[in-house]
C-alpha positions as CSV (number, residue, x, y, z in Angstrom):
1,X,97.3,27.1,-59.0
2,X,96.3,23.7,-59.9
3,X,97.2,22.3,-56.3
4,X,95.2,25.1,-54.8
5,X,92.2,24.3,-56.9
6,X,92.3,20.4,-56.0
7,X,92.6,21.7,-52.1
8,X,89.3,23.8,-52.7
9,X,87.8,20.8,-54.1
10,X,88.5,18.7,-51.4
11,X,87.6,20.7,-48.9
12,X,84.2,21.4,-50.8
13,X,83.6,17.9,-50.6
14,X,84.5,17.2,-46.9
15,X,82.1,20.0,-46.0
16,X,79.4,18.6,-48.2
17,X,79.3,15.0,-46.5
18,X,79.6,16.7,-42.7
19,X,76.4,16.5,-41.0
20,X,73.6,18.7,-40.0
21,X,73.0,19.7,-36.0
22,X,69.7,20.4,-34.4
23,X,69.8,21.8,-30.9
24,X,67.1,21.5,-28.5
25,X,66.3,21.9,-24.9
26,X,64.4,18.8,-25.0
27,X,62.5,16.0,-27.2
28,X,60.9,18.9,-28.6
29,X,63.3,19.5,-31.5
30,X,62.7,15.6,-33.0
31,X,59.4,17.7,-35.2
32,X,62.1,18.9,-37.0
33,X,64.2,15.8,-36.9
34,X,61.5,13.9,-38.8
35,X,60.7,16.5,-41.1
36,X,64.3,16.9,-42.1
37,X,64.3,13.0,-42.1
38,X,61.8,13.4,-44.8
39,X,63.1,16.2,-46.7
40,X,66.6,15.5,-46.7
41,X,67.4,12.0,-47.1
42,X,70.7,12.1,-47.6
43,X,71.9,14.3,-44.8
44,X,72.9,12.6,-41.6
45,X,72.0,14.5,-39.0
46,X,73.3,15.0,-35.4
47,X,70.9,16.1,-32.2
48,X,71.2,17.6,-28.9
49,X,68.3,17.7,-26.5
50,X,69.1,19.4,-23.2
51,X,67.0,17.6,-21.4
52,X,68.6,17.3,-17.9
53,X,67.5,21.8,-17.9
54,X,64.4,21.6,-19.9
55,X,62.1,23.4,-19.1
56,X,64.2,26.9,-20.6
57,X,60.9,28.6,-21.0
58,X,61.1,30.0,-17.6
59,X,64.9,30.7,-17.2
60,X,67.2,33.7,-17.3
61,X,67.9,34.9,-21.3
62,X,71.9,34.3,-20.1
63,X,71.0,30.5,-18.9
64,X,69.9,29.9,-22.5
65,X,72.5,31.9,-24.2
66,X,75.6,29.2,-22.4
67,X,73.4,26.2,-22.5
68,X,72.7,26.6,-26.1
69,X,76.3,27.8,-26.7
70,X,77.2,24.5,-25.1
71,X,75.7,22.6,-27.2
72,X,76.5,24.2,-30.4
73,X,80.1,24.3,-29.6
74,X,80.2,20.6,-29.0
75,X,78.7,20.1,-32.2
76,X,80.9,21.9,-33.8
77,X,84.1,21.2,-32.1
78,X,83.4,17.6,-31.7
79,X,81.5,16.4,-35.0
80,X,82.3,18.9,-37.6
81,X,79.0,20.2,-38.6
82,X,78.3,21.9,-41.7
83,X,74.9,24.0,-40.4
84,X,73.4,24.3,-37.2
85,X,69.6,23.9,-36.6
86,X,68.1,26.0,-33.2
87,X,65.6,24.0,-33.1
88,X,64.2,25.3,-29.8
89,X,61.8,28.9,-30.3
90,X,63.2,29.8,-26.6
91,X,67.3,29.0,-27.8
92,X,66.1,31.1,-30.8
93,X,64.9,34.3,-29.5
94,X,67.8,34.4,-26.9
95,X,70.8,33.1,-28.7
96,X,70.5,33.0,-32.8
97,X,71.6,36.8,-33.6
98,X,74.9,35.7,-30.9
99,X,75.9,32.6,-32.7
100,X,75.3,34.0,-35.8
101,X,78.1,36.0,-35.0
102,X,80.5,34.0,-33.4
103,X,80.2,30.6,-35.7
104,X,81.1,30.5,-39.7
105,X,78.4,27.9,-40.3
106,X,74.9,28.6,-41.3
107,X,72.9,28.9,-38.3
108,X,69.0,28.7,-38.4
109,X,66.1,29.2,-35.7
110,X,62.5,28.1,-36.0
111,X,60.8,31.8,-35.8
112,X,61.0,33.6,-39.0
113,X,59.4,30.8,-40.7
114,X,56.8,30.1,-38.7
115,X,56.0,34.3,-38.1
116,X,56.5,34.5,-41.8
117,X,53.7,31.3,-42.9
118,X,51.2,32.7,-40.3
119,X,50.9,35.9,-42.2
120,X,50.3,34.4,-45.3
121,X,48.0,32.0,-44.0
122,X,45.5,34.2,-42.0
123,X,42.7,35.4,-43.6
124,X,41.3,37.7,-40.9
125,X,44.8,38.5,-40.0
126,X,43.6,37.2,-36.5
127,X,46.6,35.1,-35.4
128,X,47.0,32.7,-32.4
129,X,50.3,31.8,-30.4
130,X,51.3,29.0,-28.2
131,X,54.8,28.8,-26.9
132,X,56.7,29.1,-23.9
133,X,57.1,31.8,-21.6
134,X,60.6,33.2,-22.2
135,X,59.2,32.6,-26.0
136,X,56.5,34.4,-25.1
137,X,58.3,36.7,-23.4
138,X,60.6,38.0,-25.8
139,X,58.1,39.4,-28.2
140,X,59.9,38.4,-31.4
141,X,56.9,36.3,-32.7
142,X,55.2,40.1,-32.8
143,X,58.1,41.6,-33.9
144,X,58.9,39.1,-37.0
145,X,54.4,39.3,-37.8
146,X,54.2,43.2,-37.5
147,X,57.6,43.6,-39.7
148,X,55.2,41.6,-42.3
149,X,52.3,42.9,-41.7
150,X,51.2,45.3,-38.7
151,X,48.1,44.8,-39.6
152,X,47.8,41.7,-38.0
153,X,46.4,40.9,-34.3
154,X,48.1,38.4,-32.4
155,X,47.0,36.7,-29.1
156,X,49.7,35.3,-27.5
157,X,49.7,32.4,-24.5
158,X,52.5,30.5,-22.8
159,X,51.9,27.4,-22.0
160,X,55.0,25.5,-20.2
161,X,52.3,22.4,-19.1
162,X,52.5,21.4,-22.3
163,X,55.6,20.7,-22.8
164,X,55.7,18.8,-19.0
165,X,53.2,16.4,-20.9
166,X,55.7,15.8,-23.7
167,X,58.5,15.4,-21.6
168,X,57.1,12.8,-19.3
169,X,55.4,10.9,-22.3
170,X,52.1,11.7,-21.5
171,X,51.5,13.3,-24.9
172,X,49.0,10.9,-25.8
173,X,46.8,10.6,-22.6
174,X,43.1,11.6,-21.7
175,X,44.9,13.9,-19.1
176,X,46.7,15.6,-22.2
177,X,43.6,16.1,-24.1
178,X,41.9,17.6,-21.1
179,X,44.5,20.2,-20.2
180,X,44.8,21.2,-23.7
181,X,40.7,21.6,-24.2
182,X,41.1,23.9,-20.9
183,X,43.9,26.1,-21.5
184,X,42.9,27.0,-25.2
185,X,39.2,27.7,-24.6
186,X,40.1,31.5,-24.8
187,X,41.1,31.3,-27.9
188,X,37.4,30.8,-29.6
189,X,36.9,34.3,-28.0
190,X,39.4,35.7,-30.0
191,X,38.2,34.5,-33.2
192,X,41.8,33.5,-34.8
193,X,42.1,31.3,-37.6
194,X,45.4,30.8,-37.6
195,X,47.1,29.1,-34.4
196,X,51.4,29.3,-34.3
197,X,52.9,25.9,-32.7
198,X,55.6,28.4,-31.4
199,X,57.5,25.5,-29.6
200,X,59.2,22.4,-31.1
201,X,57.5,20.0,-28.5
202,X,54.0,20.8,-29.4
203,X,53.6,19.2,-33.2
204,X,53.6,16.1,-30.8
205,X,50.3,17.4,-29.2
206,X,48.8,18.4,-32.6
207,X,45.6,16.1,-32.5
208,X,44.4,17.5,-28.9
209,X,45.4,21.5,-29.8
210,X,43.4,20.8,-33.6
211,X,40.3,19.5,-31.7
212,X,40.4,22.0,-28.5
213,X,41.0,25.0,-31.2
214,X,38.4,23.6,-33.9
215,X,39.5,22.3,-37.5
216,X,38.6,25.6,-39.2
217,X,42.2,27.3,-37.6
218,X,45.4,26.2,-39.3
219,X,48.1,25.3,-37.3
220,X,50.9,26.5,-38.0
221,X,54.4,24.2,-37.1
222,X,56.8,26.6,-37.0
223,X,59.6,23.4,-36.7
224,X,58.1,22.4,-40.2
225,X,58.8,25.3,-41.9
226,X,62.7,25.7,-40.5
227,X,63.1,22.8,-43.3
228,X,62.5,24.4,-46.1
229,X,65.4,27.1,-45.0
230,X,67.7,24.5,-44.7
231,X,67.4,23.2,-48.1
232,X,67.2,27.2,-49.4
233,X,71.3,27.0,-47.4
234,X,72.4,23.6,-48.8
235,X,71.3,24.8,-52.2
236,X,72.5,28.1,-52.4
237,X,76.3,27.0,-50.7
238,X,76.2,23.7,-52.9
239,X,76.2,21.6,-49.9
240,X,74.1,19.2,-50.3
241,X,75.6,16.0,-49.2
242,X,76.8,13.5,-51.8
243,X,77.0,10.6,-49.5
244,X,73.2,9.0,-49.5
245,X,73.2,8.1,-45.4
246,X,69.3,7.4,-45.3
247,X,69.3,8.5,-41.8
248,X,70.3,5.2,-40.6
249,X,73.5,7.0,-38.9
250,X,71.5,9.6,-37.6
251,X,73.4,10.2,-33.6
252,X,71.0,11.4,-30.9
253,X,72.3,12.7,-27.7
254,X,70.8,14.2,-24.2
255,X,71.8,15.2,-21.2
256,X,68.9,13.8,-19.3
257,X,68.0,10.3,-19.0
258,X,68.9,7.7,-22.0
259,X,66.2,5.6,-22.1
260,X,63.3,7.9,-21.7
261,X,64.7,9.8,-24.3
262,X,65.0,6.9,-26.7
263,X,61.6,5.3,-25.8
264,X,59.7,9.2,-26.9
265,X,62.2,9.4,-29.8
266,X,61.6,5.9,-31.1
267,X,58.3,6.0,-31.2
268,X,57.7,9.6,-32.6
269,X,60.5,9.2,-35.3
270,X,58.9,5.9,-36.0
271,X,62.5,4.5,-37.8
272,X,62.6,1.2,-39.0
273,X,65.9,0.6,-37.2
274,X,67.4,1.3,-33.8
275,X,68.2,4.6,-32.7
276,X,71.9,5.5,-31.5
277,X,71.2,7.3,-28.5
278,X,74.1,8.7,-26.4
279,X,74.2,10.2,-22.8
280,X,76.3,14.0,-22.8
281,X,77.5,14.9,-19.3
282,X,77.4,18.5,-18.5
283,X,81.5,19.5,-17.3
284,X,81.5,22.8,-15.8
285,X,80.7,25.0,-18.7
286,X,80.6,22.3,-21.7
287,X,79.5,19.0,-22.6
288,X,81.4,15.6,-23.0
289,X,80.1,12.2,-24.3
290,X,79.9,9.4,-21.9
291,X,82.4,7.3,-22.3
């Protein structure tokens, strides 16, 4: 009995000190990166960002289902993660209820938090949404709102240019500012005062959508949110990890090209030290590191 207990404690402990993984289908995901860098110091956390088949906005529901099933198995299979982070609205309306079901690890998206703080923010119950079109799409931002309240009114737009401008670094340019200031003119019309950042690339744009929308709507970051479910799983499975890793270890990977993925990432995540940046190659229906 003794034996078993000491094996039940080690185990405990070995889970504890695994790390966290964040799946995205670009840069998009780092929001949640550098929230959860803030949040949870001591958690060393591991990312994916598709980013050779971003955009997934516009592709088929089963193209996001096995890319994001890709990339969750390697994280699994190849670093032992103790919760996985969708941290992708598109991978989260398609896939979360399917690896829900099929992984024994927590697994989180970024919807239900975000659909959840835009209720309780809205006063008029006049809510905004920007995301992508399969995001869009789905409907589950209405779904998750009116399950609140179905009192609410929800104007919904995709906008797949704005993640193109993230993507290609542009995310701070004059051209970025004017495309915003153009495509969300329409919302004034529909008096919201609540608008949802219903994908992970646009906190990066947050200056330009605050000024095109007016400072008297709240944005919403649905990315943001998605950390304060995490810690709600670490604390409730007592898996917090006990190893203080200051985010110095923290492994990114992509798909797409290395060095414009470090060159975003470094200077959004603003770290005092050099990223570790690796380059995934997609093998027939999985993913393998570079070697």
């Amino acid at each position: 009995m003794l034996a078993f207990f000491i094996i039940l404690v080690i185990i405990n402990y070995m889970i504890k000190n695994n790390p966290i993984g964040l799946v995205d289908s670009g840069i998009g995901g780092l929001t949640v990166v550098k929230e959860s860098q803030k949040q949870l110091p001591n958690e060393q956390l591991i990312y994916i960002g598709d980013t050779a088949r971003m955009p997934y906005g516009p592709r088929s529901e089963k193209e996001v289902i096995d890319y994001t099933f890709q990339m969750a198995h390697y994280l699994v299979n190849e670093q032992n993660i103790k919760m996985l982070v969708i941290a992708c609205n598109t991978a989260t309306a398609r896939a979360l209820s399917q690896l829900r079901e099929q992984l024994c690890i927590p697994v989180i998206g970024v919807i239900q938090p975000g659909a959840e703080a835009a209720v309780s923010i809205s006063q008029n119950k006049k809510i905004g949404l920007i995301a992508t079109q399969g995001t869009v799409e789905s409907q589950v931002y209405n779904e998750k709102m009116l399950a609140i309240d179905n009192n609410v009114q929800i104007t919904s737009q995709a906008e797949p240019e704005f993640v193109t401008l993230v993507e290609n670094n542009l995310y701070q340019s004059d051209e970025a500012r004017e495309v915003i200031a153009h495509h969300l003119s329409a919302f004034k019309e529909a008096n919201i005062d609540t608008l949802i950042l219903g994908c992970t690339h646009f906190p990066l744009l947050t200056p330009f959508i605050q000024e095109a929308v007016g400072s008297d709507v709240t944005l919403v970051d649905s990315g943001a949110k998605t950390v304060a479910v995490m810690k709600q799983y670490l604390d409730e499975l007592d898996i917090h990890s006990e190893v203080k890793h200051n985010h110095s270890d923290d492994i990114y990977n992509t798909t797409g090209d290395k060095l414009k993925f470090k060159t975003i990432a470094s200077s959004w995540l603003a770290r005092n030290h050099e990223l570790d940046v690796r380059h995934l190659n997609i093998v027939g229906d999985h993913l393998e590191e570079e070697k």
